[in-house]
The first five atom37 places (N, CA, C, CB, O) and aatype in JSON, in Angstrom:
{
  "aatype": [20, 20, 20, 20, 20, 20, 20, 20, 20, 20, 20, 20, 20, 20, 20, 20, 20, 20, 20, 20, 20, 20, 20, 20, 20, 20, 20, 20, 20, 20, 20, 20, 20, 20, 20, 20, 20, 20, 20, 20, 20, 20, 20, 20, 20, 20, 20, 20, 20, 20, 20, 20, 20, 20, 20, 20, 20, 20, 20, 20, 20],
  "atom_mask": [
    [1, 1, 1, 1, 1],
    [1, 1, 1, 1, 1],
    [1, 1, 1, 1, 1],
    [1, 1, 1, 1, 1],
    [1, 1, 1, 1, 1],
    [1, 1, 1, 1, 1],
    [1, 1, 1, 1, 1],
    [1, 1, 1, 1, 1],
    [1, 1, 1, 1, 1],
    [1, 1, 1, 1, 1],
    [1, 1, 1, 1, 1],
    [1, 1, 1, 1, 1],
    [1, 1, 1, 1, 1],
    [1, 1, 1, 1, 1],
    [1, 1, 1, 1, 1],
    [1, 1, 1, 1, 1],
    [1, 1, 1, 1, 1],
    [1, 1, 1, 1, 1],
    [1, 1, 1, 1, 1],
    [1, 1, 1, 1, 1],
    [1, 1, 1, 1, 1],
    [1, 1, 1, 1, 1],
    [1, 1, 1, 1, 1],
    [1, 1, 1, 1, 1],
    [1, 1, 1, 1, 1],
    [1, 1, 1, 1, 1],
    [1, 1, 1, 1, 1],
    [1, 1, 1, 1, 1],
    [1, 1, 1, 1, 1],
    [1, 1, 1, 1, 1],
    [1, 1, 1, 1, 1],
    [1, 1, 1, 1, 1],
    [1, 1, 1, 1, 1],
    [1, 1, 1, 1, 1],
    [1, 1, 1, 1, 1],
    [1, 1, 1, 1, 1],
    [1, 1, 1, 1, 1],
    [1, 1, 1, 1, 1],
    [1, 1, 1, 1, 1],
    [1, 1, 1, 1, 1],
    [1, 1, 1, 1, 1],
    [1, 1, 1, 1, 1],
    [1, 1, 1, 1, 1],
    [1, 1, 1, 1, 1],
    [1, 1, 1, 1, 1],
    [1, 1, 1, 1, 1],
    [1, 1, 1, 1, 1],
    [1, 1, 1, 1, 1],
    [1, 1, 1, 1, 1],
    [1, 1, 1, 1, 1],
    [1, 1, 1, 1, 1],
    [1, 1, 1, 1, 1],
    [1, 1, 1, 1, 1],
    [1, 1, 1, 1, 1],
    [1, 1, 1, 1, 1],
    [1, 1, 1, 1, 1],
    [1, 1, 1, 1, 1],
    [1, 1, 1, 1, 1],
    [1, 1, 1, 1, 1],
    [1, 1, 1, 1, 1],
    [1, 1, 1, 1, 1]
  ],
  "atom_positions": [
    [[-101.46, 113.36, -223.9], [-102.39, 114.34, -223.38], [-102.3, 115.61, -224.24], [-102.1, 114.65, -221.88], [-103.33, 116.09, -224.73]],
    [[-101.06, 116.18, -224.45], [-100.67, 117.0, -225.56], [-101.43, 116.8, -226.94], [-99.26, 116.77, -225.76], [-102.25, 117.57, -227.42]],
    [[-101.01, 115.72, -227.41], [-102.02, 115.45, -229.13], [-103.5, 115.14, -228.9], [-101.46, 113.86, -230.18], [-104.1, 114.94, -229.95]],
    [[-104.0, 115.08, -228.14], [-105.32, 114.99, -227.31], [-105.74, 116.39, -227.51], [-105.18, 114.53, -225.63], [-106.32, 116.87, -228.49]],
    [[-105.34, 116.98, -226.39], [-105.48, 118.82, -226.87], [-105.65, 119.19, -227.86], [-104.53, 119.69, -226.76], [-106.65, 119.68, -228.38]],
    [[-104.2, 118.9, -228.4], [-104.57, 119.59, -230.17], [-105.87, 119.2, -230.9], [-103.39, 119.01, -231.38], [-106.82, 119.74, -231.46]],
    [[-105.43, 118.07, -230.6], [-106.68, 117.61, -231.68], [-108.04, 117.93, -231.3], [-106.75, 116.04, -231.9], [-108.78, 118.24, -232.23]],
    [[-108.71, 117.92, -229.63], [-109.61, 118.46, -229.21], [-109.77, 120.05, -229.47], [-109.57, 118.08, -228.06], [-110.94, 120.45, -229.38]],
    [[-109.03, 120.78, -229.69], [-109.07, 122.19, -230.44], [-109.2, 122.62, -231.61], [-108.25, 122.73, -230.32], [-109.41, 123.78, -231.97]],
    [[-109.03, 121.4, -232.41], [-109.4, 121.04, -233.75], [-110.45, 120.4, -234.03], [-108.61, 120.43, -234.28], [-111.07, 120.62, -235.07]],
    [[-110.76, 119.64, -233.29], [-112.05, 118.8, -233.82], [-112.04, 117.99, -234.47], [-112.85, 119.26, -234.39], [-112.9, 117.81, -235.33]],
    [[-110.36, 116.71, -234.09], [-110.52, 115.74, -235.04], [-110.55, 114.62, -233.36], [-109.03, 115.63, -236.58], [-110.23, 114.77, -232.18]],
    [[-111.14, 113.53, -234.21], [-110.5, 112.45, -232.99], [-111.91, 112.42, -231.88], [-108.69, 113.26, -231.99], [-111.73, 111.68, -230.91]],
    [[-113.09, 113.04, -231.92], [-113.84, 113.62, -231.09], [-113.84, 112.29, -229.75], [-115.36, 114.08, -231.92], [-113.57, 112.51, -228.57]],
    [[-114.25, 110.82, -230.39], [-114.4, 109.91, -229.36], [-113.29, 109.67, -228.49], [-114.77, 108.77, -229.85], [-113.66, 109.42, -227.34]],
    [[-112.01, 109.66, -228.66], [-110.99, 110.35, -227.71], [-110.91, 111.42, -226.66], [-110.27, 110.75, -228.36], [-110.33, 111.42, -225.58]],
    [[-111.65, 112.31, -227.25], [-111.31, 113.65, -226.3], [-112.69, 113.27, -225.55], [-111.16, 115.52, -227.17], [-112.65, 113.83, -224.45]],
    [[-113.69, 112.68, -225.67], [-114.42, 112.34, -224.86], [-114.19, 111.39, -223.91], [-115.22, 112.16, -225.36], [-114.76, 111.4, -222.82]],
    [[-113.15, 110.3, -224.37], [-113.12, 109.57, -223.62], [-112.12, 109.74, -222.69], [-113.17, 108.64, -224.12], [-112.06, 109.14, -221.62]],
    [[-111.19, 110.7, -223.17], [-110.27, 111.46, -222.02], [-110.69, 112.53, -221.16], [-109.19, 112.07, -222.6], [-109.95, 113.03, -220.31]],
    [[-111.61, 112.82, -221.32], [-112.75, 113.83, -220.32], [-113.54, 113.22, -219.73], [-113.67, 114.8, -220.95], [-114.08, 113.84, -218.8]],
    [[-114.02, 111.7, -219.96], [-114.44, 111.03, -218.97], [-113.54, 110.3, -217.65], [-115.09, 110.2, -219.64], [-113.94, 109.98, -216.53]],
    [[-112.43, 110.2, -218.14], [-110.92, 109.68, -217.99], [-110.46, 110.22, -216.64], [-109.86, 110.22, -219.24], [-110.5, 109.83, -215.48]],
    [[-109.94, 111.39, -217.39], [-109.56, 112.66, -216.09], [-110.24, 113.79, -216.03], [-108.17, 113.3, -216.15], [-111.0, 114.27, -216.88]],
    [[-109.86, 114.31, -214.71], [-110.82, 115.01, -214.13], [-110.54, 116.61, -214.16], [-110.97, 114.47, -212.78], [-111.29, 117.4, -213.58]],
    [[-109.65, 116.91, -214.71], [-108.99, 117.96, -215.09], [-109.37, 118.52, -217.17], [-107.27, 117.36, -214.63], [-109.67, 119.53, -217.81]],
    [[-109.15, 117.4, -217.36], [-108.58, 117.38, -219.0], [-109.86, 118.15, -219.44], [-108.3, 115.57, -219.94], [-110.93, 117.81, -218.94]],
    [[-109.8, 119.33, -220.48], [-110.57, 119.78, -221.38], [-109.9, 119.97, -222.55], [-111.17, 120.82, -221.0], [-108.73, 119.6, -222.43]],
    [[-110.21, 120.48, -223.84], [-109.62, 120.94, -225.15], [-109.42, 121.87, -224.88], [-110.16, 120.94, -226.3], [-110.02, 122.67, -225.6]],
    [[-108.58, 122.53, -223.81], [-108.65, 124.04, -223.97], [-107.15, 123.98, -223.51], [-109.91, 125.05, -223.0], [-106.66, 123.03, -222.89]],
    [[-106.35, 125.38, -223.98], [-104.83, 125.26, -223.3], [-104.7, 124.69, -221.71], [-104.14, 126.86, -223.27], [-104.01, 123.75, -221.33]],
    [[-105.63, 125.63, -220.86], [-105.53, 125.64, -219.43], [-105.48, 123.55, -218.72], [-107.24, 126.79, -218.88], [-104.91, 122.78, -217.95]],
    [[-106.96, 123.69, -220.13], [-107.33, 122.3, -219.57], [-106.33, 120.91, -220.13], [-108.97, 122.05, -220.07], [-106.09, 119.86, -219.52]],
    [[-105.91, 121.31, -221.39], [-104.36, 120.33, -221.55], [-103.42, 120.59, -220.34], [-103.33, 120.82, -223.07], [-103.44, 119.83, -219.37]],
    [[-102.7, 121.51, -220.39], [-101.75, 121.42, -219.17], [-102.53, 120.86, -217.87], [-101.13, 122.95, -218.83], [-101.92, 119.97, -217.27]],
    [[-103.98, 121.3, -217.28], [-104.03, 120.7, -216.26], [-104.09, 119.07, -216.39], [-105.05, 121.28, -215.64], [-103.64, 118.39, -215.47]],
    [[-104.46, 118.65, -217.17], [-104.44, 117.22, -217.77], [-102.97, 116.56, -217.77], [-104.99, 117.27, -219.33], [-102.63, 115.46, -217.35]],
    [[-102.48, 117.21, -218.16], [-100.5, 116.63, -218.08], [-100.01, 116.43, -216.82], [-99.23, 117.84, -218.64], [-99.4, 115.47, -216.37]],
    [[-100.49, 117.87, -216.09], [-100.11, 117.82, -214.83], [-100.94, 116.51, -213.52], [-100.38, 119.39, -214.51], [-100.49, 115.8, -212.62]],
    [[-102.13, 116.72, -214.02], [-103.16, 115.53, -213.33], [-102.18, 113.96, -213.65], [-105.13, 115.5, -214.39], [-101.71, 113.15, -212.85]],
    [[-102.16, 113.99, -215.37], [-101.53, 112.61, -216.05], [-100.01, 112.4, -215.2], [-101.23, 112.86, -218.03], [-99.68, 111.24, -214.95]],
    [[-99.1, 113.54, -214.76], [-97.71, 113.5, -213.84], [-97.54, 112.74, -212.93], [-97.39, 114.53, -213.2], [-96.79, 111.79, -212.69]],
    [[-98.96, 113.67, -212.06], [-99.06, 112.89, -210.76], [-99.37, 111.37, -210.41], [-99.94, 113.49, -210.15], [-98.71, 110.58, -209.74]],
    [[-100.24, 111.24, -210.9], [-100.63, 110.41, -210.99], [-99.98, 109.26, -211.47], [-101.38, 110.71, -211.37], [-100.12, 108.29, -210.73]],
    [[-99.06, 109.01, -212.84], [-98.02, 108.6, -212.68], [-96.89, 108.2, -212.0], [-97.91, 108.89, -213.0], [-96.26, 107.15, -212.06]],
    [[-96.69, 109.35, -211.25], [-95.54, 109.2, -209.84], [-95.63, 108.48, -209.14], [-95.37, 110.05, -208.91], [-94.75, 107.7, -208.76]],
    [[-97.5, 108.62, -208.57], [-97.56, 107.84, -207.54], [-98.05, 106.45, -207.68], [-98.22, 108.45, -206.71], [-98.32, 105.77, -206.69]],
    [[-98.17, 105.97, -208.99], [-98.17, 104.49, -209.72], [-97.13, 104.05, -209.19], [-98.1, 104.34, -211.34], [-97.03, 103.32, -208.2]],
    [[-95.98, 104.67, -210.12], [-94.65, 104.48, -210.68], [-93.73, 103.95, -208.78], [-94.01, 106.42, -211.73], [-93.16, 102.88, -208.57]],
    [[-93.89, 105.06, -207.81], [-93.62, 104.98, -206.84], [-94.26, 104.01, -205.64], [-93.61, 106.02, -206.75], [-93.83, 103.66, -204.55]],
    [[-95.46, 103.75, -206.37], [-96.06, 102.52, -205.19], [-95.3, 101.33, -205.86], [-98.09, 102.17, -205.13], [-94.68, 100.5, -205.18]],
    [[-95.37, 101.3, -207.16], [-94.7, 100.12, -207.86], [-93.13, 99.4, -207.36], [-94.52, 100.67, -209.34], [-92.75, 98.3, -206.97]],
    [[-92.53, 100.74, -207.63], [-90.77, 100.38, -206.86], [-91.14, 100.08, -205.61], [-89.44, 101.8, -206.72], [-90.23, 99.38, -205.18]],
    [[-92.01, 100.22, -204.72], [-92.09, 100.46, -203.23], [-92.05, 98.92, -202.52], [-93.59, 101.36, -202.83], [-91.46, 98.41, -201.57]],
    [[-93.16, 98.42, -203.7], [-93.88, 97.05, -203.55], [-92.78, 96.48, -204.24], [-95.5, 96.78, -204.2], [-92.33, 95.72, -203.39]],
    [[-92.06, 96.36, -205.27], [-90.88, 95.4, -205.61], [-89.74, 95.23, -205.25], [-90.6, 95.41, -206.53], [-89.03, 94.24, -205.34]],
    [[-89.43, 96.8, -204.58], [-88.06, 96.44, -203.25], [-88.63, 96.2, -202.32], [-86.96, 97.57, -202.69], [-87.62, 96.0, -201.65]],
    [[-89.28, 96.06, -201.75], [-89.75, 95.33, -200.84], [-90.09, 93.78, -200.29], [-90.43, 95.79, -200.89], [-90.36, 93.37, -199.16]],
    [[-89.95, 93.01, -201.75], [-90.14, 92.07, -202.14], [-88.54, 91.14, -202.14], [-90.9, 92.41, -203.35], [-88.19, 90.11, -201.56]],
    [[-87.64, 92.35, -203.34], [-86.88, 91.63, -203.43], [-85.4, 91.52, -202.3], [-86.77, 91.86, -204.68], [-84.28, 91.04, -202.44]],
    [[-86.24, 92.36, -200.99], [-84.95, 91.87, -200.08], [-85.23, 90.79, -199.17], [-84.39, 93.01, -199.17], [-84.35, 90.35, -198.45]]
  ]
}
């Protein structure tokens, strides 16, 4: 999400940063909008990451 930014502040990579602005709902090329993008990309993660363990200990007792 970080090299996304950059590069969306640069202007390389353009079909990326579009397709990560269609992606998430936060993400722009702009500082504010990278970090909110990381932070969106966190959460969101967690609660993958945490349904995942949830559903496989659950399984394996």
């Amino acid at each position: 999400m970080l090299l996304f930014g950059v590069f969306g502040a640069i202007g390389v990579y353009e079909q990326g940063i579009e397709a990560m602005e269609q992606w998430h709902l936060f993400f722009e090329p702009t500082i504010v909008g990278t970090a909110a993008g990381m932070v969106e990309a966190a959460v969101a993660s967690f609660v993958l990451v945490y349904a995942f363990a949830w559903l496989y200990n659950s399984f394996t007792r």
